[in-house]
N, C-alpha and C positions, 0 to 999 in steps of 0.2 A: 644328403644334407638334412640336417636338426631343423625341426621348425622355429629353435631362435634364431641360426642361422639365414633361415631362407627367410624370416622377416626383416632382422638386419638388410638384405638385398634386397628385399622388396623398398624397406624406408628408403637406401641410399639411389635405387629405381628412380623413388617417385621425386626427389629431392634433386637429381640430374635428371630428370625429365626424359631419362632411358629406357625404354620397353624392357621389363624384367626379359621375356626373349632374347633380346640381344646379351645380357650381361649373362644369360646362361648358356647361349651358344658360343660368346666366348670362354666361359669356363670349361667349356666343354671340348673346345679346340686347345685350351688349357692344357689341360689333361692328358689328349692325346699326344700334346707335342712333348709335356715333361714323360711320358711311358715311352715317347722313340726319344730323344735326349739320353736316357739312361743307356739306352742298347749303344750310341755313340761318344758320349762323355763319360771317361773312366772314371771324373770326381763325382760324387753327391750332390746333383744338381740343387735341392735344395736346401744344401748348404754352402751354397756360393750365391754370389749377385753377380748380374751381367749390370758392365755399367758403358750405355755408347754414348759418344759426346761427339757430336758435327761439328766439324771444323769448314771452311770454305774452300779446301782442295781434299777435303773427305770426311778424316775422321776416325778416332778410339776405341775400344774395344777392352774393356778390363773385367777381367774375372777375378774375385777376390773371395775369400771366404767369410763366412759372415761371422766365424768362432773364431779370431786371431791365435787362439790356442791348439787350434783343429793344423798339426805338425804334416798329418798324412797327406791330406787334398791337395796340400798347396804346391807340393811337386808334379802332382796326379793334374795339376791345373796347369800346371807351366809346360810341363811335356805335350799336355793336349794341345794349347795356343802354338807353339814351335811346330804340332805337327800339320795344324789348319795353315800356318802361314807359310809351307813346303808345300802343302797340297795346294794352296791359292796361286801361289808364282808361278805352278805350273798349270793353272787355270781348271783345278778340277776342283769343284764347288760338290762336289756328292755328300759330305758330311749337312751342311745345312740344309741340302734338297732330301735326303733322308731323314730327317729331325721335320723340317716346314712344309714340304711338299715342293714340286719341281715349280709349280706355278705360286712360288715368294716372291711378293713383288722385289723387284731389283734385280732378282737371282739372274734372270735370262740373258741381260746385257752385262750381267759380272763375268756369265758363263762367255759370253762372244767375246768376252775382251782378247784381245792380242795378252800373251804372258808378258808382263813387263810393264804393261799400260798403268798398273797400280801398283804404285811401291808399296812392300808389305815391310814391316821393323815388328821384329820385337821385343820387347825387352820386362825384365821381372820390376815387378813389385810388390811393394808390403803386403804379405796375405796373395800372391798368387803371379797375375803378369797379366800384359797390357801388348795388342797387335794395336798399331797406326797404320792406316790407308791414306795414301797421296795419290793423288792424281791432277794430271792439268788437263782433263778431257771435263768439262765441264758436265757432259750426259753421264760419264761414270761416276761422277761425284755425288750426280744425282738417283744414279740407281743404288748407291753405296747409304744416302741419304733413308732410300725407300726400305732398302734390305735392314737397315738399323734399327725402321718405326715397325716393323713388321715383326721382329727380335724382340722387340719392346712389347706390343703388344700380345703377339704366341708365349711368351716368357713372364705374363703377369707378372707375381710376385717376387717371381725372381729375374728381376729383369729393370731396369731405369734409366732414364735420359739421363747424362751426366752431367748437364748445365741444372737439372732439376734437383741434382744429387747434390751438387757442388752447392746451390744456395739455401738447399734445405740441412745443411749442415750434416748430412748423411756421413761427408769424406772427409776424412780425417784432417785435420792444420798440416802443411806442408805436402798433402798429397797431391801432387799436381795433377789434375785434368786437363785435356790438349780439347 
């Protein structure tokens, strides 16, 4: 890191009243999650955005790319989501426990679910595709909840709440988020 850099993190440090430690240990869990990320997602990590949005029986999951002109990724993204929501149904959770570590929060009661407990869909959209998690187990909801802020935070920059997305005018007019 540039020492305008590491001042910039120092100002916005002292400005959220954040122990520069912390904003560098998470940069630093950063980093290692976009270097396993790469070895498991065939697109350009960061040339995509992760966007989760909680819903009250779970909750979204959009990968989009951030170049709308970028033709390659977005198959390369849609394939990947189709193959995470085969490998989910049938309850194997190895993709994000090799990306986050096996101890992600949420992960270990996604891993114990019964296959079926959470409907997975998926379906395309503009710049890439979109899995939805349902659930009426109200505990799954909430480790789907936890697994999402966990995605959020490992995934910094590329990575966003989708109610944060949706009001900050990130998503596009007509792009619905659930």
């Amino acid at each position: 890191m540039n020492a305008t850099a590491l001042l910039a993190v120092a100002v916005v440090a002292a400005g959220l009243n954040t122990p520069l430690q912390a904003l560098a240990a998470d940069a630093g869990r950063q980093a290692e999650v976009a270097a396993r990320g790469a070895e498991v997602m065939p697109f350009t990590v960061d040339g995509a955005i992760h966007i989760f949005t909680k819903s009250d029986h779970g909750g979204s999951q959009r990968v989009v790319v951030r170049d709308p002109s970028d033709k390659v990724q977005i198959p390369l993204i849609r394939a990947h989501l189709r193959k995470i929501q085969a490998d989910f149904r049938r309850g194997d959770f190895s993709a994000p426990a090799r990306i986050h570590g096996a101890d992600m929060p949420g992960l270990s009661q996604l891993r114990a679910a019964k296959p079926g407990r959470i409907s997975i869909a998926y379906r395309d959209v503009d710049g890439g595709g979109e899995l939805i998690y349902r659930s009426g187990n109200p505990k799954l909801v909430s480790a789907l909840h936890a697994w999402f802020d966990a995605q959020i935070s490992d995934h910094g920059a590329d990575a966003m709440d989708g109610h944060a997305a949706h009001h900050s005018g990130t998503v596009q007019p007509g792009s619905e988020l659930h």
